[in-house]
C-alpha positions, 0 to 999 in steps of 0.5 A: 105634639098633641094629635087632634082628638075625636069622638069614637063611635057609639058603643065601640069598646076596646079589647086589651091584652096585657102581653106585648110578646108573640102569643096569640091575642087574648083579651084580657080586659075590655076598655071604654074608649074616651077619646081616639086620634090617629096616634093613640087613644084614651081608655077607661078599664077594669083590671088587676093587673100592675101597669106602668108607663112605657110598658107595652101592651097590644090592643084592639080599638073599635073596628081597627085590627089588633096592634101594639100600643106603649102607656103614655100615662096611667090614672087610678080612678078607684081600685082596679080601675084605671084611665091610660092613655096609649100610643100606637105604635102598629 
């Protein structure tokens, strides 16, 4: 079932870190968020990294702490630029 969708606020960004492991935080890429629910979210970002549906990565969304989040869907816009949807699992 879809969660109910809105709006973040203005100049919110995500951060991005590719390793789902027990590291420390390390972003590694910074997000434009498209939309937010309480369940996940929507990003546009830059990256060369290689990303697949159900992979796990961590995330932090505006001015929510860091947490885990799994690839829904991912969408090439142009080279290195991808659009995902992520489900938070935190």
């Amino acid at each position: 079932m879809r969660s109910t969708r809105f709006q973040p606020d203005p100049l919110d960004h995500a951060l991005i870190d590719f390793n789902s492991g027990s590291q420390p935080f390390h972003a590694a890429a910074v997000g434009i968020i498209l939309n937010e629910s309480y369940s996940g979210c929507a990003l546009v970002f830059r990256t060369t990294e290689t990303l697949k549906q159900g992979q796990i990565i961590r995330v932090q969304v505006g001015r929510l702490g860091m947490m885990s989040a799994q690839i829904i869907w991912a969408q090439v816009l142009e080279e290195n630029l991808l659009k995902v949807g992520l489900e938070f699992l935190d």
